[in-house]
mmJSON file of the N, C-alpha and C atoms, coordinates in Angstrom:
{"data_MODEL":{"atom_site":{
"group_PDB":["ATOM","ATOM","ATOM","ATOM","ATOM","ATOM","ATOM","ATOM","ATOM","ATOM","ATOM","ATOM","ATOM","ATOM","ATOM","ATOM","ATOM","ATOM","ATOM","ATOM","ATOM","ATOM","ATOM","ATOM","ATOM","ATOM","ATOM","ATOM","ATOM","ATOM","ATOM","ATOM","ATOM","ATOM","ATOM","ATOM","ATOM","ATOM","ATOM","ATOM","ATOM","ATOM","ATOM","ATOM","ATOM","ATOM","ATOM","ATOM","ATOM","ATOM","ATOM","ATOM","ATOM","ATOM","ATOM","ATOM","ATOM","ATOM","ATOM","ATOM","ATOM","ATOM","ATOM","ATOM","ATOM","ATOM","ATOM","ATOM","ATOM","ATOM","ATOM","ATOM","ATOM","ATOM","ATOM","ATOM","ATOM","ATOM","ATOM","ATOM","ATOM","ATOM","ATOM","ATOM","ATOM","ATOM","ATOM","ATOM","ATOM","ATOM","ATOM","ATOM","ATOM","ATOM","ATOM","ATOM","ATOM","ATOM","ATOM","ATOM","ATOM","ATOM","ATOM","ATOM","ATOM","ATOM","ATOM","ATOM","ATOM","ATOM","ATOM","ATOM","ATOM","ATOM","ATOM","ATOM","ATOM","ATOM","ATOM","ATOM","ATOM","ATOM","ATOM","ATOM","ATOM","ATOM","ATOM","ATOM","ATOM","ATOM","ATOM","ATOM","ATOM","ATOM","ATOM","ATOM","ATOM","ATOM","ATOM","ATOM","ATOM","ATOM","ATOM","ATOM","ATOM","ATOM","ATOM","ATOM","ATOM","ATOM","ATOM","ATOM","ATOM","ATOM","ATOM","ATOM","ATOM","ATOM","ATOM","ATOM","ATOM","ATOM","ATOM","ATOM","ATOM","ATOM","ATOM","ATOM","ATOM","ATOM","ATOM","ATOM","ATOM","ATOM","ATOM","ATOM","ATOM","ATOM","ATOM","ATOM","ATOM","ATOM","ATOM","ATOM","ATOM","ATOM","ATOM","ATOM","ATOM","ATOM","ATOM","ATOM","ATOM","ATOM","ATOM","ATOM","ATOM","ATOM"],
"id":[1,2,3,4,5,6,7,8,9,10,11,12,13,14,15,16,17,18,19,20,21,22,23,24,25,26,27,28,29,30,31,32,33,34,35,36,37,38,39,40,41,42,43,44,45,46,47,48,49,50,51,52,53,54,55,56,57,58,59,60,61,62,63,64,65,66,67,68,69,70,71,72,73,74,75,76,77,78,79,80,81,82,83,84,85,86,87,88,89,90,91,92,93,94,95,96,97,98,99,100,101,102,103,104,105,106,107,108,109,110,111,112,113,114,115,116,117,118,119,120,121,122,123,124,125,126,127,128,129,130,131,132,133,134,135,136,137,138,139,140,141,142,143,144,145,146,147,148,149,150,151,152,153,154,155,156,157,158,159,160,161,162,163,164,165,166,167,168,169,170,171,172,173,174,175,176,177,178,179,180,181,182,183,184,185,186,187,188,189,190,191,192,193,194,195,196,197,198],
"type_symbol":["N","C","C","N","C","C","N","C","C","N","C","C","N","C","C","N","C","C","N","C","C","N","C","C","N","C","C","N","C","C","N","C","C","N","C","C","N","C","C","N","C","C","N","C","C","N","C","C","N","C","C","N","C","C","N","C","C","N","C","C","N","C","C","N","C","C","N","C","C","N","C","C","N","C","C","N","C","C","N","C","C","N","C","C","N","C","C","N","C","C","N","C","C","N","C","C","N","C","C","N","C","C","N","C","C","N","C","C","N","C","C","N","C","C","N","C","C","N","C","C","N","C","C","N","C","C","N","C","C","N","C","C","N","C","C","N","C","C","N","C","C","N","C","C","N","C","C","N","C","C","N","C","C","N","C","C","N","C","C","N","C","C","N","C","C","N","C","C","N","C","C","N","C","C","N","C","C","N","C","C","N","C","C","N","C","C","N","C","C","N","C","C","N","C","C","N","C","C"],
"label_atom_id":["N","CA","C","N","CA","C","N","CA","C","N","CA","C","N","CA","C","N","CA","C","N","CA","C","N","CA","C","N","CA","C","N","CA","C","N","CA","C","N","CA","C","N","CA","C","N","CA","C","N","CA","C","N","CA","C","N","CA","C","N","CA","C","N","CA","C","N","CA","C","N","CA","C","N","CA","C","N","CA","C","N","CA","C","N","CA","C","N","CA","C","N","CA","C","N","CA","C","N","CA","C","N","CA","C","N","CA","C","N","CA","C","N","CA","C","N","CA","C","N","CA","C","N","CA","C","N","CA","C","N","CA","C","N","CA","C","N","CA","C","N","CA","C","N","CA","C","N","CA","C","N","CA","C","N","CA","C","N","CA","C","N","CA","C","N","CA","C","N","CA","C","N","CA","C","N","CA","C","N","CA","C","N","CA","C","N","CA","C","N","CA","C","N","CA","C","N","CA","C","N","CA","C","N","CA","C","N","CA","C","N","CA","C","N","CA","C","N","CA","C","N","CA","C","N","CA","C","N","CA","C"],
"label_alt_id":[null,null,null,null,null,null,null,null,null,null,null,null,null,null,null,null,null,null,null,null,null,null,null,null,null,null,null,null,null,null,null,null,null,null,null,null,null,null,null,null,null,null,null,null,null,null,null,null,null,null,null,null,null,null,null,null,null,null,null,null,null,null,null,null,null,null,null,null,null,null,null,null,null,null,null,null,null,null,null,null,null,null,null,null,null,null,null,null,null,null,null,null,null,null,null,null,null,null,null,null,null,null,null,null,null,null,null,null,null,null,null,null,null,null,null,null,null,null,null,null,null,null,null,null,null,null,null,null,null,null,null,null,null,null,null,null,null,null,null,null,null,null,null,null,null,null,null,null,null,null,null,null,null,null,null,null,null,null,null,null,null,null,null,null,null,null,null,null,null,null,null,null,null,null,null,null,null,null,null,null,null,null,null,null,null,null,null,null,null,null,null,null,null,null,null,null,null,null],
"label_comp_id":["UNK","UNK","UNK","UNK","UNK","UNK","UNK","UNK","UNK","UNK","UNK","UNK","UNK","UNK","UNK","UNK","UNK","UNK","UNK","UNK","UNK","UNK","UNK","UNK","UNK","UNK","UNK","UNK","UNK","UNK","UNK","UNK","UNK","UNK","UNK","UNK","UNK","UNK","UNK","UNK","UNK","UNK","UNK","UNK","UNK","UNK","UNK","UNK","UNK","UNK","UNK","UNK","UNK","UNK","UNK","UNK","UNK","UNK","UNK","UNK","UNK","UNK","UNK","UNK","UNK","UNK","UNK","UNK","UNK","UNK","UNK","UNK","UNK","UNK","UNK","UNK","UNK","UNK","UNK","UNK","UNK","UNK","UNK","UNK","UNK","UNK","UNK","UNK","UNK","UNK","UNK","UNK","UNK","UNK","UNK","UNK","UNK","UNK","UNK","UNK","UNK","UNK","UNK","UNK","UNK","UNK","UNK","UNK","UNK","UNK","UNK","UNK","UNK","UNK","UNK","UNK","UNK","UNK","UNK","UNK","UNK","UNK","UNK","UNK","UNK","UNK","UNK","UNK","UNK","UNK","UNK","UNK","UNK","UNK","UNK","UNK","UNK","UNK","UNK","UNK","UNK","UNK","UNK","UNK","UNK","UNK","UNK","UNK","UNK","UNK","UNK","UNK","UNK","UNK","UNK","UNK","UNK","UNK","UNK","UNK","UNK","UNK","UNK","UNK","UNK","UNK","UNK","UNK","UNK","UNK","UNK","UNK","UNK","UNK","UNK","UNK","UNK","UNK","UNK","UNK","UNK","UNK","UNK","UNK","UNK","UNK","UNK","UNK","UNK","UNK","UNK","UNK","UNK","UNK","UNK","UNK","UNK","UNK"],
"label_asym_id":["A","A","A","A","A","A","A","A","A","A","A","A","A","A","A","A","A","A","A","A","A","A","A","A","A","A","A","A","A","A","A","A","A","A","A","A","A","A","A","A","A","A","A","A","A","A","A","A","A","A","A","A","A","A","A","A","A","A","A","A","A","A","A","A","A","A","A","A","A","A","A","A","A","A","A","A","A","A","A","A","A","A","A","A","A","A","A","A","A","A","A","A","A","A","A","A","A","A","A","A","A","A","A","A","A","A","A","A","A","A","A","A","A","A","A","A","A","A","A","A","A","A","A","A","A","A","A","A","A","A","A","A","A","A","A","A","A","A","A","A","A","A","A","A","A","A","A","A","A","A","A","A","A","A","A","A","A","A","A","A","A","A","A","A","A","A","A","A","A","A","A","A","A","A","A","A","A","A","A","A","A","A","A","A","A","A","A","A","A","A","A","A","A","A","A","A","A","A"],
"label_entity_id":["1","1","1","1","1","1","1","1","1","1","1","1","1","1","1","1","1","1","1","1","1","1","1","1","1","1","1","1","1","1","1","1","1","1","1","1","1","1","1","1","1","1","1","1","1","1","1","1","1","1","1","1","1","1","1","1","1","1","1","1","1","1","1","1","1","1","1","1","1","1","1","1","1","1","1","1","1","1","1","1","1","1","1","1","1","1","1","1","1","1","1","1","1","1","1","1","1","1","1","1","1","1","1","1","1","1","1","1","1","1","1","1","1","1","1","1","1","1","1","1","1","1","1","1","1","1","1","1","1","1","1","1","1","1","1","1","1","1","1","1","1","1","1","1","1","1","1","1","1","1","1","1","1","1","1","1","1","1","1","1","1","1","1","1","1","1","1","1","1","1","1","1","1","1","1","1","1","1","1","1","1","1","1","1","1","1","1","1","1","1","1","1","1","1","1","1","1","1"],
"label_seq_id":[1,1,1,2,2,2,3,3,3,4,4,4,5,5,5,6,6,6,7,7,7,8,8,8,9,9,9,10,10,10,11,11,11,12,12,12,13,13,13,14,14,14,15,15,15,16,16,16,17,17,17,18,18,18,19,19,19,20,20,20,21,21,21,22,22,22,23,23,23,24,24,24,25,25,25,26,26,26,27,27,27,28,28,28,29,29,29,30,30,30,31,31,31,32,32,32,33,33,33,34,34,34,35,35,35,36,36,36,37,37,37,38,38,38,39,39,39,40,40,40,41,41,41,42,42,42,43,43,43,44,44,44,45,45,45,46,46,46,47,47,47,48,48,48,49,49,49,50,50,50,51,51,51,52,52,52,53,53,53,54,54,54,55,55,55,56,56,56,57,57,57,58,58,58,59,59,59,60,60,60,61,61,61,62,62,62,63,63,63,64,64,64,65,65,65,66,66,66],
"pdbx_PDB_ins_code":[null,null,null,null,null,null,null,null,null,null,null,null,null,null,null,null,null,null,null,null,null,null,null,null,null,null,null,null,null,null,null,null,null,null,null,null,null,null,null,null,null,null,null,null,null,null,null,null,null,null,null,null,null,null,null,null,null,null,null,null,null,null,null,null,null,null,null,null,null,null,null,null,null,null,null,null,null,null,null,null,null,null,null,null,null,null,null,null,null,null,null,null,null,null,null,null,null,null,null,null,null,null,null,null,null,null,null,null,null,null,null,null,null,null,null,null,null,null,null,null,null,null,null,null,null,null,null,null,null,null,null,null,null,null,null,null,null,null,null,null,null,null,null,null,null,null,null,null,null,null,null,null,null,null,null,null,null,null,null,null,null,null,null,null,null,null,null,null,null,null,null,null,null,null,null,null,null,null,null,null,null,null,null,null,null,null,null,null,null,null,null,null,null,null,null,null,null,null],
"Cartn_x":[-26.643,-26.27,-24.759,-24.359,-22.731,-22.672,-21.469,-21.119,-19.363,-18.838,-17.199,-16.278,-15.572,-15.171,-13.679,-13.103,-11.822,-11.747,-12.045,-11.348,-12.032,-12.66,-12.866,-13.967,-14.89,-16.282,-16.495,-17.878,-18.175,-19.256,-19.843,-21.528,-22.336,-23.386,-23.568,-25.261,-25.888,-27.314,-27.915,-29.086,-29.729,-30.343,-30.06,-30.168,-28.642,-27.969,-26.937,-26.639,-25.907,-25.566,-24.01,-23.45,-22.318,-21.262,-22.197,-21.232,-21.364,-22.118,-22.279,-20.646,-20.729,-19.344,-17.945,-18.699,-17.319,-16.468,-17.526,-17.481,-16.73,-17.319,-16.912,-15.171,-14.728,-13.367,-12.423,-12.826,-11.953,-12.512,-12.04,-12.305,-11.885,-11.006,-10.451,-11.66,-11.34,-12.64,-12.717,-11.231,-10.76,-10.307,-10.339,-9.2,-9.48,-10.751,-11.166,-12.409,-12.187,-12.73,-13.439,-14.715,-15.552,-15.832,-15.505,-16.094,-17.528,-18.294,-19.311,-19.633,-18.706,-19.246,-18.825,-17.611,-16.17,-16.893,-18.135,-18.262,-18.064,-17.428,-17.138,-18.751,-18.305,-19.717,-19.328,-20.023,-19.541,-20.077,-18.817,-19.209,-20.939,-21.269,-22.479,-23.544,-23.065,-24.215,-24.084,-22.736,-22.758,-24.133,-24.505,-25.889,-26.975,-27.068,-28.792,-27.718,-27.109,-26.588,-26.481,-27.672,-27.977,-27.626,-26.511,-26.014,-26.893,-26.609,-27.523,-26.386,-26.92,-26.205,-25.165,-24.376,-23.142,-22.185,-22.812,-21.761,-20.79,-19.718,-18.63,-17.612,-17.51,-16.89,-15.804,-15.105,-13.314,-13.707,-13.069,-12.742,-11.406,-11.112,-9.551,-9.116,-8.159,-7.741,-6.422,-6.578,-5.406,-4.069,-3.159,-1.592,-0.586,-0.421,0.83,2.005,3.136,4.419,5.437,6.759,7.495,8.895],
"Cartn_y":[-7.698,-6.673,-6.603,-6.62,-6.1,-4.837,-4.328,-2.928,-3.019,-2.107,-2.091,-1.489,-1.768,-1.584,-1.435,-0.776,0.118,-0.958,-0.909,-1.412,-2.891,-3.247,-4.716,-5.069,-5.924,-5.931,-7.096,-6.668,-7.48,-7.544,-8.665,-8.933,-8.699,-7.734,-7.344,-7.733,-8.049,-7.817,-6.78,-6.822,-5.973,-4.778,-3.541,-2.439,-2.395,-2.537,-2.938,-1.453,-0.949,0.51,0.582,1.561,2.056,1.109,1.476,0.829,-0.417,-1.438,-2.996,-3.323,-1.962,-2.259,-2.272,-1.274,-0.776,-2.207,-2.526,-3.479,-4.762,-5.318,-6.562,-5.992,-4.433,-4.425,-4.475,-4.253,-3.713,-3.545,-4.21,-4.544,-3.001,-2.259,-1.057,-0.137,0.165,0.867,2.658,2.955,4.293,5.034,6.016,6.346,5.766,5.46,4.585,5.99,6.173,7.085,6.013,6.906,5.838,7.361,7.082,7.858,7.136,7.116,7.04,7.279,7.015,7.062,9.045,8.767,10.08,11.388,10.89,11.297,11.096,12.034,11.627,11.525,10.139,9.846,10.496,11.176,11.052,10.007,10.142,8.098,8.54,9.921,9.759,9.676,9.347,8.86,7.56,6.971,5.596,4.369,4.327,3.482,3.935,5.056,5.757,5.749,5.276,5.341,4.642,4.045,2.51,2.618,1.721,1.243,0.488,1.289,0.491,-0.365,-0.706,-1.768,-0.43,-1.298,-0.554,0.698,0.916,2.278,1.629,2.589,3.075,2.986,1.866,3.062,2.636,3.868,3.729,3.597,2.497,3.06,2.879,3.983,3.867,4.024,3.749,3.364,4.137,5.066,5.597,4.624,4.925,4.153,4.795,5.05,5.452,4.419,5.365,4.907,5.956,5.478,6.342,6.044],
"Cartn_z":[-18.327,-19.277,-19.361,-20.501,-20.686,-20.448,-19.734,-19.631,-19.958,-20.072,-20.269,-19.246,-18.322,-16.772,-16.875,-17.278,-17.056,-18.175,-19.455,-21.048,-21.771,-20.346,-20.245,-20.213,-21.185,-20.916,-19.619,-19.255,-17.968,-17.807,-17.399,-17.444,-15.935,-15.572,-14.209,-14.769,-13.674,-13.727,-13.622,-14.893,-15.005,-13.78,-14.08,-12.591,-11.891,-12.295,-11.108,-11.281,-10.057,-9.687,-9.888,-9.91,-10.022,-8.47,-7.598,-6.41,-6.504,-7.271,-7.273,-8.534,-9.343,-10.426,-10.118,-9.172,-8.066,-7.44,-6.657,-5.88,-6.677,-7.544,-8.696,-8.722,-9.044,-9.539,-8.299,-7.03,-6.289,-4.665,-3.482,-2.59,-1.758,-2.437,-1.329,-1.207,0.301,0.981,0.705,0.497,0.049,-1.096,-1.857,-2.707,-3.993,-4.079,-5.505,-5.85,-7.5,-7.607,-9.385,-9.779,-10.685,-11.716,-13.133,-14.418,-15.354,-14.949,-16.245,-17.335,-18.413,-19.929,-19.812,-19.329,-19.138,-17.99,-17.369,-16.402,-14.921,-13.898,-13.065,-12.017,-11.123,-10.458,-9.092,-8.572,-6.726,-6.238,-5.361,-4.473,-3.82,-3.006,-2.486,-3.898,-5.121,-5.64,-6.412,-6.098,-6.754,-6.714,-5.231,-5.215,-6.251,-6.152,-6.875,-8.471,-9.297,-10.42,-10.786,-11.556,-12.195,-13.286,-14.009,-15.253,-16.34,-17.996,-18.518,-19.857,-20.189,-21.38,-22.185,-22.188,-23.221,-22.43,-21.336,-20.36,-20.395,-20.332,-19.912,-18.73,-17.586,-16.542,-16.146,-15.853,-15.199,-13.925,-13.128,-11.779,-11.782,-10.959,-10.263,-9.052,-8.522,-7.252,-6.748,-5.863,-5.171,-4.931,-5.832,-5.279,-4.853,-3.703,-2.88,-3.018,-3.477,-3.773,-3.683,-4.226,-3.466,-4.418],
"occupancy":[1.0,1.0,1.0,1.0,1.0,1.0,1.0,1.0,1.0,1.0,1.0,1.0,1.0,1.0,1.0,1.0,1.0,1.0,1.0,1.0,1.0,1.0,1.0,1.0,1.0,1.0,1.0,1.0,1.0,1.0,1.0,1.0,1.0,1.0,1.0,1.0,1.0,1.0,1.0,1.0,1.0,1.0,1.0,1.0,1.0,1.0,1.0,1.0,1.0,1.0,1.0,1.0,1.0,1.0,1.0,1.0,1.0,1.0,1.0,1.0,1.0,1.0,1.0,1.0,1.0,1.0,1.0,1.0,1.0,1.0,1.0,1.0,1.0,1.0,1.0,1.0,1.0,1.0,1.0,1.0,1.0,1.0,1.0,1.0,1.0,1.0,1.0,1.0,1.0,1.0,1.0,1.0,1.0,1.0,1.0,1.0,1.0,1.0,1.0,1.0,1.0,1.0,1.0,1.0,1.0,1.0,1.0,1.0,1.0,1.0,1.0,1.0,1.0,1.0,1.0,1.0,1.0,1.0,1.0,1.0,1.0,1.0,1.0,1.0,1.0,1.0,1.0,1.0,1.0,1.0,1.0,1.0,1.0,1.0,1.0,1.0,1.0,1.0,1.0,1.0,1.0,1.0,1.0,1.0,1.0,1.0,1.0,1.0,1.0,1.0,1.0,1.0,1.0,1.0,1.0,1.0,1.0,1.0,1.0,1.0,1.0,1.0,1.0,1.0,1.0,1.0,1.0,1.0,1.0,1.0,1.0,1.0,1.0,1.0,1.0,1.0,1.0,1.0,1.0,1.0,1.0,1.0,1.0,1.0,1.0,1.0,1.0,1.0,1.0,1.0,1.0,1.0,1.0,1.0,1.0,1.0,1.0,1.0],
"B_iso_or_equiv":[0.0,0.0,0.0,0.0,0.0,0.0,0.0,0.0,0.0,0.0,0.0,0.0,0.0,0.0,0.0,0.0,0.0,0.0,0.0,0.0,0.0,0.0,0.0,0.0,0.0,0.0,0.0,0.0,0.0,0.0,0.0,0.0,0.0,0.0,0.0,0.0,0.0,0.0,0.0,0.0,0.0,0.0,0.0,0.0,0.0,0.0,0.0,0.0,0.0,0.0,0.0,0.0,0.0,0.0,0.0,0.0,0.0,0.0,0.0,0.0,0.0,0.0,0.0,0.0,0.0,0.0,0.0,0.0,0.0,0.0,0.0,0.0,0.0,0.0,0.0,0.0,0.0,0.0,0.0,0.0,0.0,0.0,0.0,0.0,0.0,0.0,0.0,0.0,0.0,0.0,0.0,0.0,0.0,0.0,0.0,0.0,0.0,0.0,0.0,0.0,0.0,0.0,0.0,0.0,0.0,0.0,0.0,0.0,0.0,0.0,0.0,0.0,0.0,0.0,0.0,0.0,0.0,0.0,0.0,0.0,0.0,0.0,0.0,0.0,0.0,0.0,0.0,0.0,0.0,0.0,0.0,0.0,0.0,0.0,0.0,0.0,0.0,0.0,0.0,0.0,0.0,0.0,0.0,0.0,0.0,0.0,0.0,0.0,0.0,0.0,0.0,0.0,0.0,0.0,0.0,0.0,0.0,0.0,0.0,0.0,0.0,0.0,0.0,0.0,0.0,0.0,0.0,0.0,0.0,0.0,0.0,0.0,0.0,0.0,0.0,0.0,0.0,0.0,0.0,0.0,0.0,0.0,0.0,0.0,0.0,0.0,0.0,0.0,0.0,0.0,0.0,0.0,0.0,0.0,0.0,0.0,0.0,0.0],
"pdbx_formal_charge":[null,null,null,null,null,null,null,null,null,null,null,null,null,null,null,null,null,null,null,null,null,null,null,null,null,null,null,null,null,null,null,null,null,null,null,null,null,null,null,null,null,null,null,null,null,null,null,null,null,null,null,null,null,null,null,null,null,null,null,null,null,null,null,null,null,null,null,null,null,null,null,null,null,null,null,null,null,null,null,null,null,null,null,null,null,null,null,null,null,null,null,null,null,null,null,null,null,null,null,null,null,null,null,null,null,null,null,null,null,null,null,null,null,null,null,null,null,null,null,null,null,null,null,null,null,null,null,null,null,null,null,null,null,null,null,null,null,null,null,null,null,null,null,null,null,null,null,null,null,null,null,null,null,null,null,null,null,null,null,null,null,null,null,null,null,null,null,null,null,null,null,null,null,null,null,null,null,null,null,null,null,null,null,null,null,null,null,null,null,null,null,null,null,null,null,null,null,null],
"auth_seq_id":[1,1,1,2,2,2,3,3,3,4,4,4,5,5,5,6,6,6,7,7,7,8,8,8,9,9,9,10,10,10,11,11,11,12,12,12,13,13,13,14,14,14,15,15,15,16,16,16,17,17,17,18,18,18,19,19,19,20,20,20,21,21,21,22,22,22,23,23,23,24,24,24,25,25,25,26,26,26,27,27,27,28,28,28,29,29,29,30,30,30,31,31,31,32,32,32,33,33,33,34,34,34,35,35,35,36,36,36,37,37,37,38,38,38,39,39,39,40,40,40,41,41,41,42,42,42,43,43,43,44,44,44,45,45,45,46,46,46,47,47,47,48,48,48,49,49,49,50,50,50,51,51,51,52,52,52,53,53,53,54,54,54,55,55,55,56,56,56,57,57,57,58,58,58,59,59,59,60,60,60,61,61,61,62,62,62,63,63,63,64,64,64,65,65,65,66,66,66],
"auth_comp_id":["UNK","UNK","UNK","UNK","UNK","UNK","UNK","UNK","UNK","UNK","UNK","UNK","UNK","UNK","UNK","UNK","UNK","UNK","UNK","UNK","UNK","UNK","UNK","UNK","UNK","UNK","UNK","UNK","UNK","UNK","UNK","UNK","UNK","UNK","UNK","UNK","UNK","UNK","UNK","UNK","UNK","UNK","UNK","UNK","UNK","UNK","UNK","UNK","UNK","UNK","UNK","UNK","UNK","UNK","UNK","UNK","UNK","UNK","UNK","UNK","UNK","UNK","UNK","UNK","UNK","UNK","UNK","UNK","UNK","UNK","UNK","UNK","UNK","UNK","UNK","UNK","UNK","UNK","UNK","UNK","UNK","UNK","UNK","UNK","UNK","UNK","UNK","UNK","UNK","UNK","UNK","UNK","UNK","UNK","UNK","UNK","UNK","UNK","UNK","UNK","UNK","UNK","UNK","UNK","UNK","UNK","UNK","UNK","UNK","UNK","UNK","UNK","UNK","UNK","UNK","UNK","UNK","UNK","UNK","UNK","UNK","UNK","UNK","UNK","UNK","UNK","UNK","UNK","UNK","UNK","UNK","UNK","UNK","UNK","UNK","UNK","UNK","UNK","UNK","UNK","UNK","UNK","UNK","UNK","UNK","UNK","UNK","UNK","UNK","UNK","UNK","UNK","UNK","UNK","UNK","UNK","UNK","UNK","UNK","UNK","UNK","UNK","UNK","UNK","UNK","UNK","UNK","UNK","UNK","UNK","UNK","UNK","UNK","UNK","UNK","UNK","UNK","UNK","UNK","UNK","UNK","UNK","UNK","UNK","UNK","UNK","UNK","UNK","UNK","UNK","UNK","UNK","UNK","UNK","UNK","UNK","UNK","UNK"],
"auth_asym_id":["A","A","A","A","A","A","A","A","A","A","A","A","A","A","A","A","A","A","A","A","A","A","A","A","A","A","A","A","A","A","A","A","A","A","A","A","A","A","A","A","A","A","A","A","A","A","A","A","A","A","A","A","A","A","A","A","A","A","A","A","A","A","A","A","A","A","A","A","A","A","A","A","A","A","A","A","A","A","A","A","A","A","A","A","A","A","A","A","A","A","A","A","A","A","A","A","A","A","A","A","A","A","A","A","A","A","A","A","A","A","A","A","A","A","A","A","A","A","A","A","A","A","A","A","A","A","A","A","A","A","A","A","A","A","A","A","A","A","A","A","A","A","A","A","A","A","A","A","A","A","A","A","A","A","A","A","A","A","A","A","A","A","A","A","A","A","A","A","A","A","A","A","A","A","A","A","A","A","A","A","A","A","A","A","A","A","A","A","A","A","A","A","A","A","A","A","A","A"],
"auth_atom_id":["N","CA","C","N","CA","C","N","CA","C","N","CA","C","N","CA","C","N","CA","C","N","CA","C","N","CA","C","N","CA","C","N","CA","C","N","CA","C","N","CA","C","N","CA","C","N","CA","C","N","CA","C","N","CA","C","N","CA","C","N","CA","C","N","CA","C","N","CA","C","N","CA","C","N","CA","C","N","CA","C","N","CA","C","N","CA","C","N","CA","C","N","CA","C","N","CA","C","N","CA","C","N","CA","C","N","CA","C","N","CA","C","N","CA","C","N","CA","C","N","CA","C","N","CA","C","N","CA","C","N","CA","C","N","CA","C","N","CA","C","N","CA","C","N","CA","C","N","CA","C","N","CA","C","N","CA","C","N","CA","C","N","CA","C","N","CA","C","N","CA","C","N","CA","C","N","CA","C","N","CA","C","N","CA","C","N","CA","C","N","CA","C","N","CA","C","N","CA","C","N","CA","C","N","CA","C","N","CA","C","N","CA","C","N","CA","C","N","CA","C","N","CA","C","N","CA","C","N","CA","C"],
"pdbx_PDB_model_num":[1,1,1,1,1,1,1,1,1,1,1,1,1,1,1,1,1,1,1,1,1,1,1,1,1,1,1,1,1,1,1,1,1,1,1,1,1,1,1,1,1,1,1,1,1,1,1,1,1,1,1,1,1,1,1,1,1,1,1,1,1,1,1,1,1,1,1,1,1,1,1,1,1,1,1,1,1,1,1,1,1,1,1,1,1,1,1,1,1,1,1,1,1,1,1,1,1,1,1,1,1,1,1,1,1,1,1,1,1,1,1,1,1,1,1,1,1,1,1,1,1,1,1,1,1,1,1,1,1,1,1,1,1,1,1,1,1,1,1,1,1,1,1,1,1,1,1,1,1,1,1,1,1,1,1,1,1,1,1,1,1,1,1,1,1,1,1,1,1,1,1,1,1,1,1,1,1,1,1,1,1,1,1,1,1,1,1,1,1,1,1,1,1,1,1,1,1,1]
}}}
């Protein structure tokens, strides 16, 4: 299924969950936060939040700087 991942379309298999999208953008274990189609997901429900064709989602990533 195509879905669109911070602007960018991207092809995930069918069922794939929020934390499998997660995962594809970004290896950091912390500080990464995920919107669904301009909703925010909580990480304790990224697994049980199966993506369907055409969503939406931002993830973003905590950057400390200075």
């Amino acid at each position: 299924m195509k879905i669109i991942v911070n602007g960018e379309p991207r092809e995930l298999p069918d069922g794939a969950s929020v934390a499998q999208a997660v995962a594809a953008v970004t290896t950091a274990a912390s500080g990464v936060a995920a919107a669904l189609n301009d909703e925010v997901v909580r990480r304790s429900a990224w697994e049980a939040t199966e993506l369907r064709e055409a969503d939406r989602l931002e993830v973003l990533t905590a950057v400390q700087g200075g």
